[in-house]
C-alpha positions as CSV (number, residue, x, y, z in Angstrom):
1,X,0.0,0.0,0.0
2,X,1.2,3.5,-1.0
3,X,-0.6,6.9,0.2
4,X,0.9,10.0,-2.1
5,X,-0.4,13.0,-0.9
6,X,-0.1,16.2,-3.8
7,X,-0.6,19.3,-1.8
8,X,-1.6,22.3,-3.8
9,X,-0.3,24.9,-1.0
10,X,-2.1,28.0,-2.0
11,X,-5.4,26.1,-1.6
12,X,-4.2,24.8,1.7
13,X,-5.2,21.3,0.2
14,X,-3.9,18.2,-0.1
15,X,-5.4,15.3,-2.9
16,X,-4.5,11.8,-2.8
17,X,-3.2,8.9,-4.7
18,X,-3.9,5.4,-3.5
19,X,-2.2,2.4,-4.9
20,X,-2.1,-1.2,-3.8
21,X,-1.3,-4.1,-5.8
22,X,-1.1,-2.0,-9.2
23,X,-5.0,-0.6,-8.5
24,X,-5.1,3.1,-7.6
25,X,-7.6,5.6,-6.0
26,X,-7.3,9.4,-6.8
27,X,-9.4,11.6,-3.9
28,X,-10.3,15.0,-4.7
29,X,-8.1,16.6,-7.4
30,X,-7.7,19.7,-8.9
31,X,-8.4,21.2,-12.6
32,X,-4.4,20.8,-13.4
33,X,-5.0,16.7,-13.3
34,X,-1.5,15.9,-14.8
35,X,0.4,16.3,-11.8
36,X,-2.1,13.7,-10.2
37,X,-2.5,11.0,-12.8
38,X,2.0,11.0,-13.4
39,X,2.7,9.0,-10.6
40,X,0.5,6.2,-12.0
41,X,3.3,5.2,-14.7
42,X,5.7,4.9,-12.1
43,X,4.0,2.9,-9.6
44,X,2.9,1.0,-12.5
45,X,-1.0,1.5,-11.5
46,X,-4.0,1.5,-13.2
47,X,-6.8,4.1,-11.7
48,X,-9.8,2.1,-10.2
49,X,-12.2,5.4,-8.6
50,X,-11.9,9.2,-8.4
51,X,-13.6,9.9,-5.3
52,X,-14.5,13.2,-4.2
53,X,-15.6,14.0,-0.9
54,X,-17.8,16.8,-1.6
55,X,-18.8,19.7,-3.7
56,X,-16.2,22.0,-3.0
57,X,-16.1,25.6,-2.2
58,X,-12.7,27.2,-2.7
59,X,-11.6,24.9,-6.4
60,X,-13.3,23.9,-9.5
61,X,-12.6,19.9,-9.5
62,X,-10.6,18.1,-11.7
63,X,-12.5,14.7,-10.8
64,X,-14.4,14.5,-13.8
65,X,-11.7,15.3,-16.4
66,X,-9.4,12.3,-14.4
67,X,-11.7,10.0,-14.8
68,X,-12.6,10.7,-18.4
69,X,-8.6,10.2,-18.8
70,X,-8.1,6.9,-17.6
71,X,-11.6,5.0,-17.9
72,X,-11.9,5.6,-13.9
73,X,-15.3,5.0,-12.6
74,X,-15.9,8.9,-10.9
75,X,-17.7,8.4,-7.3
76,X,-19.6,11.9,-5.9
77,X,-21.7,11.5,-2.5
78,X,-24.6,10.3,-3.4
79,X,-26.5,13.6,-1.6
80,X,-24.4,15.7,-4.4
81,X,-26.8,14.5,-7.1
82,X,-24.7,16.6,-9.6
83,X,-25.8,17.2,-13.2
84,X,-23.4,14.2,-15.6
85,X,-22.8,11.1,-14.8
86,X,-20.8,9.4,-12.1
87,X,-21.3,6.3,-9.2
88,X,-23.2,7.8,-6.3
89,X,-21.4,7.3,-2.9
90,X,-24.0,5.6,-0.3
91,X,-23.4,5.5,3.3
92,X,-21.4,2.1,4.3
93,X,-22.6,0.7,0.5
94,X,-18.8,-0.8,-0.4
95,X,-17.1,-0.3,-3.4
96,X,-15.0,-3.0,-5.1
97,X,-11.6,-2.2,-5.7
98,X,-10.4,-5.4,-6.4
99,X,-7.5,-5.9,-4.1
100,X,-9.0,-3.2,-1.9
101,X,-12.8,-2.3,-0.6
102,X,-13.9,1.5,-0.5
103,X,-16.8,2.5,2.3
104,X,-18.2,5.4,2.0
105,X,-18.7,7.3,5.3
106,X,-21.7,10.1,5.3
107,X,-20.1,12.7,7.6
108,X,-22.2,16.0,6.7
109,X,-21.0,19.2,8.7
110,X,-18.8,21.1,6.0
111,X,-21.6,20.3,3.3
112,X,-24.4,18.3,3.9
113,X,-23.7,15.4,1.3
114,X,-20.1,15.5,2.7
115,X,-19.0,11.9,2.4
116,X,-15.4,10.7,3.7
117,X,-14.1,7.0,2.1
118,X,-12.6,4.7,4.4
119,X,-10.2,2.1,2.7
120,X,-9.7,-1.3,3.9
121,X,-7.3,-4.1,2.9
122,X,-8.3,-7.8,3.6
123,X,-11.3,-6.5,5.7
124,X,-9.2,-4.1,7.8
125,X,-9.5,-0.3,7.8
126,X,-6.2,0.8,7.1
127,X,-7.0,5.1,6.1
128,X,-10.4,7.1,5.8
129,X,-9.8,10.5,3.5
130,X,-12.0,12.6,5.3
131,X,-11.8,15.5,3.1
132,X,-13.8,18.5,4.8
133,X,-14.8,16.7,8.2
134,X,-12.4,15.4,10.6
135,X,-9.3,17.5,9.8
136,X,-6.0,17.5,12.1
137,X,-6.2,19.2,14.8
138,X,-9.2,21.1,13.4
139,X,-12.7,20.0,11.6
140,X,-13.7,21.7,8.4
141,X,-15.7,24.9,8.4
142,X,-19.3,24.6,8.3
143,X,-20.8,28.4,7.2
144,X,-19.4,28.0,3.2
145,X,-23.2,27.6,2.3
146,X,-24.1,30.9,4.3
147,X,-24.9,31.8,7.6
148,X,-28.1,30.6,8.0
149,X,-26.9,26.9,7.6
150,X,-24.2,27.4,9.9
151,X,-25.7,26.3,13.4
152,X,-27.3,23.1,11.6
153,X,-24.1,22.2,9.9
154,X,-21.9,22.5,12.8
155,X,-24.1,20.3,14.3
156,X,-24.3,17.7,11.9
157,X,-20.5,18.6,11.9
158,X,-20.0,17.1,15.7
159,X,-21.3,14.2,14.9
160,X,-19.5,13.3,11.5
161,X,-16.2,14.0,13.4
162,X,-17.3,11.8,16.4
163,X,-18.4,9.1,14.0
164,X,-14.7,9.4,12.6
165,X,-13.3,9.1,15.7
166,X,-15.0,6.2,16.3
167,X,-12.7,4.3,14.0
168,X,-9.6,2.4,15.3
169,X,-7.0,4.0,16.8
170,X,-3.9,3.3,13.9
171,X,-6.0,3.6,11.0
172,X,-4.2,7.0,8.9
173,X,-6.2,10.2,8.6
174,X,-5.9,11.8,5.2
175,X,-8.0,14.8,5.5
176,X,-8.2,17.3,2.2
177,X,-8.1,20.5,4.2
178,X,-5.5,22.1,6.3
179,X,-3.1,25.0,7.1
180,X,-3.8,27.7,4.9
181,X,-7.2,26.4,3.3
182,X,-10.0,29.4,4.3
183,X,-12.2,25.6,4.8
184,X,-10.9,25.0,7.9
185,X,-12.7,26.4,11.2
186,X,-9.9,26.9,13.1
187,X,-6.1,26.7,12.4
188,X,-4.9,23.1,11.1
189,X,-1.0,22.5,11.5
190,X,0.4,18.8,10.2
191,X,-1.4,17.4,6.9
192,X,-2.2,13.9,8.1
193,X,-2.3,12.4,11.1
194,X,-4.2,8.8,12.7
195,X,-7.7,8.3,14.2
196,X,-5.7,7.9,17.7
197,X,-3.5,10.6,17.3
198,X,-6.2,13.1,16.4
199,X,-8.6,11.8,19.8
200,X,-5.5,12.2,22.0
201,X,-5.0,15.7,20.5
202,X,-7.5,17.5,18.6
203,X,-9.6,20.3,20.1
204,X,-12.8,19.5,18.3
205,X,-13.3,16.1,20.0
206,X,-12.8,17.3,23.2
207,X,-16.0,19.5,23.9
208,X,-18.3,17.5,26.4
209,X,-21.5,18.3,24.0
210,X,-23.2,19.6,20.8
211,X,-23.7,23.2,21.8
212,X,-20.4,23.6,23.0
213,X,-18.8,21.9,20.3
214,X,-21.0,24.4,17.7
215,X,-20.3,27.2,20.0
216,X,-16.6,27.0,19.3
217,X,-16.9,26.4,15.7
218,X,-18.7,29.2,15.4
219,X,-17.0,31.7,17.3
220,X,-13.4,31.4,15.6
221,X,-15.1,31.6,11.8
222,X,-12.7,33.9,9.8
223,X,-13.9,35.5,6.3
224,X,-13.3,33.4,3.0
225,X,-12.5,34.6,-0.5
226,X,-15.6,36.2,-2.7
227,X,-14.6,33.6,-5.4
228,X,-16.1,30.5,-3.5
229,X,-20.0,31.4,-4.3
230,X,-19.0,30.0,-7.8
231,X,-17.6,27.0,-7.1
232,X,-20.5,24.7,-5.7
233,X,-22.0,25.6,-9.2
234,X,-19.0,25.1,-11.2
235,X,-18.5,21.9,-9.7
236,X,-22.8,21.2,-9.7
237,X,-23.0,21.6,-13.2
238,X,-20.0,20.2,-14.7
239,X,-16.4,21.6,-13.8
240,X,-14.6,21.6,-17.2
241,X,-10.9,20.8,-18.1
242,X,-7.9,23.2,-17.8
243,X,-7.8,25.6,-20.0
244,X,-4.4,26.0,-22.0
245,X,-1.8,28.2,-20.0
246,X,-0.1,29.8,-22.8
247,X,-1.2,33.1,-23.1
248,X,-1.0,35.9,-26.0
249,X,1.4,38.6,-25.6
250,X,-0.6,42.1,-26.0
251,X,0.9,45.2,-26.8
252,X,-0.1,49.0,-25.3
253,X,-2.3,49.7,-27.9
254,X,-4.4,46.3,-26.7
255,X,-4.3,47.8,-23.6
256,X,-5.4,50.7,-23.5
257,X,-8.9,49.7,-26.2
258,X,-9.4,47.0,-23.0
259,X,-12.1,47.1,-20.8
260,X,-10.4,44.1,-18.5
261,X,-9.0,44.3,-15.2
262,X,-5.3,44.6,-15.0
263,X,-3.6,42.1,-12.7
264,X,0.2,43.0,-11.9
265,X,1.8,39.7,-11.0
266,X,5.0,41.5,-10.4
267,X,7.3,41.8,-7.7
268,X,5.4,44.3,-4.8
269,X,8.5,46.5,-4.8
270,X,8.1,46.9,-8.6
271,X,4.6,47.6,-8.3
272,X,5.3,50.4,-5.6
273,X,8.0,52.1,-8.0
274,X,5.3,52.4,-10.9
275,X,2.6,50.7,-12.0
276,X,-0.7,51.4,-14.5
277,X,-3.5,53.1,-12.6
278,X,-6.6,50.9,-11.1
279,X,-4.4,47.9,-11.4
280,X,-4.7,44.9,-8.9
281,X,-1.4,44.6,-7.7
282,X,-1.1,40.8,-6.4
283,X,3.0,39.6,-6.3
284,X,3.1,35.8,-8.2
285,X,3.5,33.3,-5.0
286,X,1.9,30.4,-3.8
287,X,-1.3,31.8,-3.0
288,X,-2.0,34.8,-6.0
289,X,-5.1,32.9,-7.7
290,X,-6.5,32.9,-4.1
291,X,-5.9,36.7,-3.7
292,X,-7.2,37.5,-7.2
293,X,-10.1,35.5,-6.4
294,X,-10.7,37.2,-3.4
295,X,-10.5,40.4,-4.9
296,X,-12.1,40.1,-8.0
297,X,-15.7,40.3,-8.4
298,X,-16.6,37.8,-10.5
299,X,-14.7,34.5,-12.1
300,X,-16.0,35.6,-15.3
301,X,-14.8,38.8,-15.4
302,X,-11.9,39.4,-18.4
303,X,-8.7,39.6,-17.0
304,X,-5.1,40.8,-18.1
305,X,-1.8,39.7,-16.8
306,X,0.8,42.9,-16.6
307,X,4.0,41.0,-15.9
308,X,8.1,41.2,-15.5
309,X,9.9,39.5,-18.6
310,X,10.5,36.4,-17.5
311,X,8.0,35.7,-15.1
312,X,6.3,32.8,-14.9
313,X,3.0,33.8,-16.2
314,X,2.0,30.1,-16.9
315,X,1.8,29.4,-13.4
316,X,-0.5,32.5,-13.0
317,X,-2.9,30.8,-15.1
318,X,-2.7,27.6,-13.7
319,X,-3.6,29.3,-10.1
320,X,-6.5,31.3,-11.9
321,X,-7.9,28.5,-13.8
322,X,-8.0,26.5,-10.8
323,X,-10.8,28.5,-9.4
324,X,-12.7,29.2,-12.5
325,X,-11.0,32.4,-13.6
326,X,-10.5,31.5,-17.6
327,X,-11.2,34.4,-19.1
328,X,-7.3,35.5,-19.2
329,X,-7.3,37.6,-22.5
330,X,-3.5,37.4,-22.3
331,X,-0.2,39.3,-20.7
332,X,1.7,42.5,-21.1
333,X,5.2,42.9,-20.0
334,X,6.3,46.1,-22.1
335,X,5.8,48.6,-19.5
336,X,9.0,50.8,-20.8
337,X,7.1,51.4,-23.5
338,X,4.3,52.2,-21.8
339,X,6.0,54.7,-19.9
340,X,7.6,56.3,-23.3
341,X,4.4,56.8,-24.6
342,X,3.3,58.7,-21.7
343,X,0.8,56.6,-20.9
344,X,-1.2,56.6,-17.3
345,X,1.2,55.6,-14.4
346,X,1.3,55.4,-10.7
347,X,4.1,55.1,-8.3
348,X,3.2,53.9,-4.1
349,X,5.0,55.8,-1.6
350,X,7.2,52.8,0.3
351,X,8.5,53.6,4.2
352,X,10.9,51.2,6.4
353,X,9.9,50.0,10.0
354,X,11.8,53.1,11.5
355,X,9.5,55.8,9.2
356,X,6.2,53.3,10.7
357,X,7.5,53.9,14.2
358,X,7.8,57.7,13.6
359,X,4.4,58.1,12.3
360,X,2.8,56.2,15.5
361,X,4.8,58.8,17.5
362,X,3.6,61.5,15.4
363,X,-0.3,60.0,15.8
364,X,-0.7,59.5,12.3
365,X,-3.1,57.0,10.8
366,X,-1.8,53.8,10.7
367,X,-3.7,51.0,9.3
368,X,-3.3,47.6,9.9
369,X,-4.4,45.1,6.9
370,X,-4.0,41.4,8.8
371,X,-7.0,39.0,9.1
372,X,-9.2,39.4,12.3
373,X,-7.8,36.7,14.0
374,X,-4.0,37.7,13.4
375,X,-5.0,41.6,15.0
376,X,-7.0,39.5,17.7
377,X,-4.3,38.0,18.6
378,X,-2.0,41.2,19.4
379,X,-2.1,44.7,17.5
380,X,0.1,47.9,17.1
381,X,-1.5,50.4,19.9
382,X,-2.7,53.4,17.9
383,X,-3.6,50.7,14.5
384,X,-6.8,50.7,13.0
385,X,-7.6,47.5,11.6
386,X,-9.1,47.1,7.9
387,X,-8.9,43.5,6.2
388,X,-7.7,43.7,3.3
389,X,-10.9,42.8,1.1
390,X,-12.7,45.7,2.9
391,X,-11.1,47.6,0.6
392,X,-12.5,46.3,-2.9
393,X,-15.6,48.4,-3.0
394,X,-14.6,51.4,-1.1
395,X,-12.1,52.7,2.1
396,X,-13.4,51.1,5.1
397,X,-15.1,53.0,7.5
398,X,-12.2,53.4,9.9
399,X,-10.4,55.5,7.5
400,X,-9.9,58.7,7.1
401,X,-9.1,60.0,3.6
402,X,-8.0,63.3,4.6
403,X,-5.3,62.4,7.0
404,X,-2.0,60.8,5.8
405,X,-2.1,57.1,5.4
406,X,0.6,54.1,6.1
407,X,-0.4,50.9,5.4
408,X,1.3,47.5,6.6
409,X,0.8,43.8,7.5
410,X,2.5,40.5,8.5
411,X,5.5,40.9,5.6
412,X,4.2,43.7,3.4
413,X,3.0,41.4,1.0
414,X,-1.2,42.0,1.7
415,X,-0.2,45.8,2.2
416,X,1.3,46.6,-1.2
417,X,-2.1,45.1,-2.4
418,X,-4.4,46.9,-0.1
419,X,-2.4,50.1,-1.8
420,X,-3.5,49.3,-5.2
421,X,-6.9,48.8,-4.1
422,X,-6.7,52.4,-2.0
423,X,-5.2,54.0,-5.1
424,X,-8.9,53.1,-6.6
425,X,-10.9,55.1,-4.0
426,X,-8.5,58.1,-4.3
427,X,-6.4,57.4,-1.5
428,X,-2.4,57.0,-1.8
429,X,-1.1,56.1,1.1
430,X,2.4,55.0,2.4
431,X,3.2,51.0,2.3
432,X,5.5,49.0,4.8
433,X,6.6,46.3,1.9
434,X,9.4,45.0,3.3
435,X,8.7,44.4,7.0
436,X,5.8,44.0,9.0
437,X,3.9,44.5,12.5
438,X,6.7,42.1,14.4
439,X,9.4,44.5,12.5
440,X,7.8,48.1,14.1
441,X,7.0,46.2,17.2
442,X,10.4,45.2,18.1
443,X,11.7,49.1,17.1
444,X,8.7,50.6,19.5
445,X,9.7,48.2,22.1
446,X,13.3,49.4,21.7
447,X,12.7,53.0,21.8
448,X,10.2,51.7,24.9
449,X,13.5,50.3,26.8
450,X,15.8,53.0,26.0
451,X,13.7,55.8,27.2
């Protein structure tokens, strides 16, 4: 028996790739099915099932297209009922594997056809993939579907993770969610775990009833990208392959008859030194399709990539089409001659930690663009807090457009991009892009001592 795991890290997600005696099981891909389905040459394995565990909220699925691929039968909760065809998931109705048996466990809480797949091997459970329920050291979220449905799904919640736990002690947990996905209710740290390890040490199985269970679910919520409202339909309806990644190159005269929002994938120091007005400034990492698609209205709005030469702009794509943004009407890189043309530009006034420190002591407004939880959990004194989607459609409240501005964050990263957004709403404030609150604190503290 092998157990592959293929984490997609600006997701926060892991898929997985079971194989035992040359049969495999693939469980809950994304769109860019390649990197899933390689591994099946070397390990010599044919693919039996794509399973996925639900209809998910935060990536358009690359189930269907895997299984269309390699003949694999494609097995959805039965409770999904999604519109093509596929092998509905019952609760506890086994699936033949051959040299392997696939249960399917109904644990509804994250979604309510939510359906985790325990494996077992000569009659013995040896994993369950638990996708959105029991995750480790956490349990997924259960508010993706809107608040109304919150209270009922954490309930159901508590008792799909209780039913987990139920299972024997050294079977492996292979959860689908965990640090960094927005699905998870509370912070996740490792990516797998065991049934025994998570009830000696997860949080979620330790409250002594429902209402206290729900209670803490519900209290530690944070708020999730725009972009998920369009995947449960996406994935409902039929998610479609990957797009191709190669993109047109487009020149200033494209640019300027467009009508499609500008994305600057470039470095946020770049950005800062000049950059076309009313762009989205969103540096190329890990986690950029996420931010777009945080930031971005809708995933079929027309978008442009303005980028350094060089960059790796087919890796953009492959984070955008993940989520359902395929409307990329190609990329720009000749911002020089942009610039000679005089042509619209921008520039972002940049300060160091020392200039952040100064402006506290002058009382200036200085705002802080973290999550809730990471300003909960110990602020600047002074700081207002504004997240940095509560910036998209105008300032937030807590600012003041006539005073002077500096922004700043964890790194500078989600700063630089709060700027861009400011610039939209007529605000151009001064970013900390190299640093962050941990930087000004220690210099305030300093200062603190000395004095």
């Amino acid at each position: 028996m092998e157990i592959i795991g293929i984490r997609t890290e600006g997701l926060g997600d892991s898929s997985y790739l079971f194989v035992h005696d040359g049969v495999g099981v693939l469980v809950d891909p994304q769109r860019d099915v390649e990197r899933f389905l390689a591994p099946l040459d070397d390990l010599g394995a044919d693919l039996r099932f794509v399973l996925e565990t639900h209809l998910h909220n935060d990536y358009v699925s690359g189930g269907r297209e895997a299984a269309r691929r390699t003949g694999a039968e494609l097995v959805l909760p039965a409770a999904a009922a999604p519109a093509f065809r596929h092998t509905p998931a019952f609760h506890l109705e086994d699936l033949d594997g051959g040299p392997f048996t696939v249960r399917p466990i109904h644990t509804p809480g994250h979604t309510p056809e939510h359906t985790s797949y325990l494996v077992l091997i000569d009659g013995e459970p040896v994993a369950v993939f638990s996708g959105g329920s029991l995750l480790v050291g956490a349990a997924g979220r259960p508010d993706l579907l809107g608040p109304e449905r919150a209270d009922t799904l954490a309930r159901l919640q508590y008792r799909s993770v209780h039913r987990l736990a139920a299972l024997p002690d050294d079977v492996g947990l292979y959860p689908t969610h965990g640090e960094g996905s927005f699905c998870t209710a509370s912070g996740a740290g490792r990516y797998t775990s065991t049934i025994g390890q998570e009830k000696a040490t997860n949080p979620v199985l330790i409250y002594p009833d429902e209402d206290s269970f729900v209670e803490a679910q519900l209290a530690v919520l944070q708020p999730y990208p725009r972009y998920y409202r369009h995947m449960g339909p996406a994935n409902l309806y039929g998610p479609e392959p990957l797009p191709p990644a190669d993109l047109p190159t487009l020149t200033t005269n494209d640019l300027a008859d467009t009508d499609a929002t500008l994305v600057d994938m470039r470095p946020r120091a770049a950005f800062a030194a000049g950059h076309i007005p009313g762009s989205l400034g969103v540096e190329l990492r890990h986690d950029f399709g996420t931010w777009v698609g945080w930031l971005v209205e809708d995933i079929r709005t027309p978008l442009v990539l303005v980028a350094e030469p060089g960059q790796d702009v087919g890796e953009a794509a492959v984070q955008l089409h993940r989520i359902g943004f395929d409307r990329i009407l190609g990329v720009f890189t000749d911002l020089d001659t942009w610039r000679a043309e005089n042509r619209p530009w921008s520039t972002t006034p940049t300060a160091s930690a020392t200039e952040v420190v100064e402006a506290i002591g002058r009382g200036e407004q200085v705002v802080d663009v973290r999550a809730p939880v990471e300003w909960s959990a110990g602020h600047l004194p002074g700081t207002v807090h504004a997240y940095v989607p509560e910036f998209v459609d105008a300032l937030p409240a807590g600012i003041d457009p006539s005073r002077p501005t500096w922004l700043l964050c964890a790194t500078g990263y989600r700063a630089a991009i709060a700027a861009g957004l400011a610039e939209r709403h007529g605000l151009r404030p001064t970013v900390l892009i190299d640093g962050g609150v941990d930087d000004v604190r220690k210099l305030v503290e300093g200062v603190s001592s000395v004095s």
